[in-house]
C-alpha positions as CSV (number, residue, x, y, z in Angstrom):
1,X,2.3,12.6,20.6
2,X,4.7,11.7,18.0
3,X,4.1,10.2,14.8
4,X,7.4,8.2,12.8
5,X,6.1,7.1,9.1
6,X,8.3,4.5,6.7
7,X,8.5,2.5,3.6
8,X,10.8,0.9,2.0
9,X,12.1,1.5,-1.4
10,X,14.2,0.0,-4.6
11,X,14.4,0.9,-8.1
12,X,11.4,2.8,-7.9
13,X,11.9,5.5,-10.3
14,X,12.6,3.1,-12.9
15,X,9.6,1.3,-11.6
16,X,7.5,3.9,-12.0
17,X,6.2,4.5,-8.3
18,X,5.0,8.0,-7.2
19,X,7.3,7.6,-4.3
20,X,8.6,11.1,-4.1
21,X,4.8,12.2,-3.8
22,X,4.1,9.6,-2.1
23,X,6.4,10.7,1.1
24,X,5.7,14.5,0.1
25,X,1.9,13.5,1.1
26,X,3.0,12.3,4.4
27,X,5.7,14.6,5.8
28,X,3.1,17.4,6.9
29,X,1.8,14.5,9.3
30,X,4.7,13.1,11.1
31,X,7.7,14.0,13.1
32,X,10.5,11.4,11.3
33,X,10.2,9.5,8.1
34,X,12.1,5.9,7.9
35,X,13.4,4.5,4.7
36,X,14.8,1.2,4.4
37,X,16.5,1.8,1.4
38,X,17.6,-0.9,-0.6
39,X,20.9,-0.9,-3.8
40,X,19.3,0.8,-7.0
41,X,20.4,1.1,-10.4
42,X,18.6,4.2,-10.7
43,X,18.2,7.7,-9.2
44,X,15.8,6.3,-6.3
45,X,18.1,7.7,-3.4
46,X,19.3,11.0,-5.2
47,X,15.8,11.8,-5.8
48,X,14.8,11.0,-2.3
49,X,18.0,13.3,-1.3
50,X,16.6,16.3,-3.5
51,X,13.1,16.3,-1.2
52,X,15.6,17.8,1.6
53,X,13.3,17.5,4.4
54,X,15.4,16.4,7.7
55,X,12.5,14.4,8.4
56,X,13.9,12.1,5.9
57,X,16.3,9.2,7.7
58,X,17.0,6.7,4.9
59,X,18.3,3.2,6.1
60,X,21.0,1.7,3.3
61,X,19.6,-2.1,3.2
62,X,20.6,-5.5,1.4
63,X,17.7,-7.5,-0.1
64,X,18.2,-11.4,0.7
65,X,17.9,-12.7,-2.8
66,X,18.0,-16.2,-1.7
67,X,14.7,-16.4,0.3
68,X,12.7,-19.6,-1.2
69,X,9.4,-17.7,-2.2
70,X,7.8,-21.3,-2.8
71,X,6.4,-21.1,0.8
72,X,3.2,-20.1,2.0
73,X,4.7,-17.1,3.2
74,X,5.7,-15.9,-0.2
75,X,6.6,-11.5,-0.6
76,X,9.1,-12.5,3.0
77,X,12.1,-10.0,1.5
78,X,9.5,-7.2,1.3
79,X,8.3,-8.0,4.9
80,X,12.1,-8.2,5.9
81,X,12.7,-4.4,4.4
82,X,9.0,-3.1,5.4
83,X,10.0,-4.5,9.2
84,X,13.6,-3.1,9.2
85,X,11.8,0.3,8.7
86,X,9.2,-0.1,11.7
87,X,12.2,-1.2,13.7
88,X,13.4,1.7,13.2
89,X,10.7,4.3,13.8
90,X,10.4,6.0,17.2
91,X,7.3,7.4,17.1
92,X,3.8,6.7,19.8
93,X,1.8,6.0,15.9
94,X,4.0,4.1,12.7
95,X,2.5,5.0,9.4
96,X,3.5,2.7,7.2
97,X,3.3,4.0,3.1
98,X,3.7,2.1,0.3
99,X,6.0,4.0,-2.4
100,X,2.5,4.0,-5.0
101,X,0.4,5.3,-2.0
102,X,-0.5,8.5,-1.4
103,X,-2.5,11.0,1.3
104,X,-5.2,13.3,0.5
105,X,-4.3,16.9,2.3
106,X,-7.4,17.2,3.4
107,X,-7.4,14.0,5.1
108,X,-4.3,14.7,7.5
109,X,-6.2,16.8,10.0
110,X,-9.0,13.7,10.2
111,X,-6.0,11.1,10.7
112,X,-4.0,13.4,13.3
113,X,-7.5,13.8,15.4
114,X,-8.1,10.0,15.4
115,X,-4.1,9.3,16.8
116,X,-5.1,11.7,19.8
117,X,-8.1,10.0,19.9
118,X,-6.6,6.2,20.7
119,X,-3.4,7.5,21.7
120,X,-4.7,6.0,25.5
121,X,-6.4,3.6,24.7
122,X,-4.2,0.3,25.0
123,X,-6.9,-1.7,22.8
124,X,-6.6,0.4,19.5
125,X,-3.6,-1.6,17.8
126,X,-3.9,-0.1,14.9
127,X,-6.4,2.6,12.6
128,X,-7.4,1.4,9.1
129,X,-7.7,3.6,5.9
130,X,-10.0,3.0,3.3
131,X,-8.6,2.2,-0.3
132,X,-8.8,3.9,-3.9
133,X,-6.9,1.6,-6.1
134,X,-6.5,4.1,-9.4
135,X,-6.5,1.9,-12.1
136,X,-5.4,2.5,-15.8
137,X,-5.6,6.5,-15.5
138,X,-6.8,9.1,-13.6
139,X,-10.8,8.4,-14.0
140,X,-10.8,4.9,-13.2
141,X,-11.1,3.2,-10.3
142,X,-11.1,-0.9,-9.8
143,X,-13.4,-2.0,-7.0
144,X,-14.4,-5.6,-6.1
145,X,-13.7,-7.8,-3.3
146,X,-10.8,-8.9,-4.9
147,X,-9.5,-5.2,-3.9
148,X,-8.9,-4.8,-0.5
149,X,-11.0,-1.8,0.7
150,X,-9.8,-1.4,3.9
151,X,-6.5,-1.7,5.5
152,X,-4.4,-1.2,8.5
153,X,-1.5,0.9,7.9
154,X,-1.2,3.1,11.4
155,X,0.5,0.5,13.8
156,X,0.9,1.7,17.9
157,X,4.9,1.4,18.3
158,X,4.6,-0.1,21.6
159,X,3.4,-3.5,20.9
160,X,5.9,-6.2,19.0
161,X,4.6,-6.5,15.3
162,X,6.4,-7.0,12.3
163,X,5.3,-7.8,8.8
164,X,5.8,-11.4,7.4
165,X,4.7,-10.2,4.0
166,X,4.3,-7.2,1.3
167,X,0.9,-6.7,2.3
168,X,0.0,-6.8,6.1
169,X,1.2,-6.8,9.9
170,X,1.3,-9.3,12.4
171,X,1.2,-9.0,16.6
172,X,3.0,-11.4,18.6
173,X,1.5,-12.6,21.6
174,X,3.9,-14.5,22.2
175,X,7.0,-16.0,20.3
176,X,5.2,-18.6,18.2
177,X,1.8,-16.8,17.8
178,X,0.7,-14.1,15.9
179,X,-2.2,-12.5,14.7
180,X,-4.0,-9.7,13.0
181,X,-3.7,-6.5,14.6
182,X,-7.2,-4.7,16.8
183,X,-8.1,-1.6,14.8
184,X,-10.1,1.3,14.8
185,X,-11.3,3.0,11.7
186,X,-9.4,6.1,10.6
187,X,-12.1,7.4,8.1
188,X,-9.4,8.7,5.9
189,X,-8.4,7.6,2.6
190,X,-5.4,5.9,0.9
191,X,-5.1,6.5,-2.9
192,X,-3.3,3.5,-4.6
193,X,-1.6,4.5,-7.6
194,X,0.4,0.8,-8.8
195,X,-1.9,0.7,-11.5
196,X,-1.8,3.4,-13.3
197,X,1.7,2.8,-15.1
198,X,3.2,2.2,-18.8
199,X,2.8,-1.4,-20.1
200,X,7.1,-1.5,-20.2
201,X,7.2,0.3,-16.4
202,X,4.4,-2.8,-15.1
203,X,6.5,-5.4,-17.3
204,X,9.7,-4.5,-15.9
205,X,8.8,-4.1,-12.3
206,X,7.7,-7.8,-13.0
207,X,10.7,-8.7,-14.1
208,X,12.5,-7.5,-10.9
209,X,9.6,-8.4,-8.5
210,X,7.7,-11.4,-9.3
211,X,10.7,-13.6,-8.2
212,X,10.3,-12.6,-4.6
213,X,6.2,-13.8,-4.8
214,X,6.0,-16.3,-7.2
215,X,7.8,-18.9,-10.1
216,X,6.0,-17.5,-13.0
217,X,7.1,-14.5,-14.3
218,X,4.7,-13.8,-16.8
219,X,3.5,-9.7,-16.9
220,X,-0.3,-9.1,-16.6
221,X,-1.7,-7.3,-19.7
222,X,-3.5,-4.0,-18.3
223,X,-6.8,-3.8,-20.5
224,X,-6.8,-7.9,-19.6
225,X,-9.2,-7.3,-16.1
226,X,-12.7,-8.2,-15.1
227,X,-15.0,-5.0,-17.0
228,X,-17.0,-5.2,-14.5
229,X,-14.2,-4.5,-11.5
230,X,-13.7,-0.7,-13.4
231,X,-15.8,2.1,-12.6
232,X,-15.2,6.0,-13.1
233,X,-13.4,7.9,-10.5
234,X,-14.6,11.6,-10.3
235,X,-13.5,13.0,-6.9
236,X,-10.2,14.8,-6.5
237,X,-6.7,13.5,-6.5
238,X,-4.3,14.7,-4.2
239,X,-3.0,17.9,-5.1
240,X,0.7,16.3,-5.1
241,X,-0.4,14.4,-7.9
242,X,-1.5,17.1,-10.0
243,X,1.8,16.9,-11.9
244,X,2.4,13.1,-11.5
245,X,-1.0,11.7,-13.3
246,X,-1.1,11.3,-17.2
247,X,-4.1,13.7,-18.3
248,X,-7.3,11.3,-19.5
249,X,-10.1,12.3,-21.3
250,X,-12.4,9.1,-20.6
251,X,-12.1,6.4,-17.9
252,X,-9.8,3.6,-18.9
253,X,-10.8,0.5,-21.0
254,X,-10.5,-3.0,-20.3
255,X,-11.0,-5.4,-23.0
256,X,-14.4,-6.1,-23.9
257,X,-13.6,-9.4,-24.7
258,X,-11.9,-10.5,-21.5
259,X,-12.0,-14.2,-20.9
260,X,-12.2,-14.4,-17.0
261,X,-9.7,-16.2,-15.1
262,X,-11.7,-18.7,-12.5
263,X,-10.5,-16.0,-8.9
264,X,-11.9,-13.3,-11.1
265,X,-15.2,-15.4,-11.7
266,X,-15.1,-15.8,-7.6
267,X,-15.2,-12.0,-7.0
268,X,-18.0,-11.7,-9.9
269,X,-19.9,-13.9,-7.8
270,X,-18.7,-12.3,-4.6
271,X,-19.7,-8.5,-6.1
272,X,-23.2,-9.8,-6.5
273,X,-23.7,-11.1,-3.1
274,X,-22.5,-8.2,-1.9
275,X,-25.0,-6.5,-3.9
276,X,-27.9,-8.8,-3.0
277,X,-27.5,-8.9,0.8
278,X,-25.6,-5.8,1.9
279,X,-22.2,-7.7,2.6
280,X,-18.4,-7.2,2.3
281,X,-16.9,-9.5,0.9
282,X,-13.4,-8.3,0.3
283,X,-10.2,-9.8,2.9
284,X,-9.4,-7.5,6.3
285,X,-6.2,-8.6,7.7
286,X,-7.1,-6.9,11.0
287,X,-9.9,-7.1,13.2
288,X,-12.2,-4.5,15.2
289,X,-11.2,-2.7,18.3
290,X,-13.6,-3.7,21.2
């Protein structure tokens, strides 16, 4: 079995992505790790350069500035440069890691097992991770259905998928038909990390990002969430992170005052339906393996 990971990067040191322990918490796992590496004004690629693992195969890309992003299928340029990488990946299994995502150690043995596991088995498109979206610091989590929980991010190279968007993949059927991958839960977690960045890091990577997902550019104030969405994170961070993570003292703070926004009133409701009937809510942009 071999295993190819990928991302896709720009600017993200000045961004403030984890992205160097980000592909430090994958390498142990797979055999080749694709970059599609888009023009920086920082010291993205020299930094990816000074990992020196031959792994590593970085992919010099151009972003398409000009893509309308007032279509439906808005985030397109990061589905072009997340694609370029899978197209590139020669692996049975394509783990596909965001550059603010990162692996547990302890999970790699757990996610190894469950690619031998569906390695045969043509119905297993993909194997899902579940989500810890670190928010603010180190002892905060934010958890609602507004949060994805679960994703798929472990695609089987043999069928034609690409990602349209940031976010997700899609499996052609045929050339005017796609749909949600068939996947199998991994049991393994993701830790998110996007969150837990400066006020001027979040309001630049607006600045540079926003354009490719929406008009409005305006920067979302941190402490300016739902109060109830945070709750207290006290299990272990990857030990690549040790370093990486501000220290805290007490879980991060929204504002007590928070005026909700009318999506964030739909997930209130949505978190207490959950609560009443045993239900989740939150999206899946896969479905179950038969």
């Amino acid at each position: 079995m071999r295993i190819s990971g990928f991302t896709f990067l720009r600017n993200a040191h000045m961004l403030g992505y984890p992205f160097v322990e980000s592909i430090r918490s994958i390498l142990p796992l797979v055999d080749e790790f694709v970059i599609a590496l888009g023009a920086s004004q920082d010291d993205t690629e020299p930094m990816v350069r000074a990992i020196a693992d031959p792994k590593i195969r970085i992919l010099n890309t151009t972003w398409n500035e000009n893509i309308r992003n007032d279509l439906k299928v808005k985030g397109f340029v990061y589905g072009q440069q997340k694609s370029i990488a899978l197209f590139n990946c020669t692996g049975d299994w394509a783990f596909y890691l965001e550059g603010d995502e990162v692996l547990h150690e302890d999970d790699l043995p757990v996610i190894r097992r469950t690619m031998e596991q569906h390695l045969d088995n043509s119905r297993v498109e993909a194997l899902t991770f579940n989500y810890l979206h670190i928010y603010g610091n180190r002892l905060t989590q934010a958890c609602s259905p507004g949060w994805y929980r679960r994703e798929a991010r472990v695609l089987r190279n043999t069928i034609p998928a690409w990602g349209p968007k940031g976010l997700f993949f899609t499996v052609l059927d045929n050339p005017k038909q796609g749909r949600y991958p068939r996947a199998a839960p991994c049991n393994a977690r993701i830790f998110h990390y996007g969150w837990v960045r400066s006020q001027s890091q979040l309001d630049e990577k607006c600045r540079q990002v926003i354009k490719y997902w929406r008009n409005d550019s305006t920067s979302p104030d941190l402490r300016e969430i739902d109060p109830q969405v945070l709750v207290p994170y006290t299990g272990p961070h990857p030990s690549v992170m040790r370093n990486w993570l501000p220290p805290a003292t007490e879980p991060y703070a929204a504002n007590p005052h928070h005026v909700l926004t009318p999506r964030e009133r739909k997930h209130r409701w949505m978190m207490h339906l959950e609560k009443w009937f045993g239900l989740d809510l939150a999206k899946k942009h896969y479905t179950k393996a038969e």
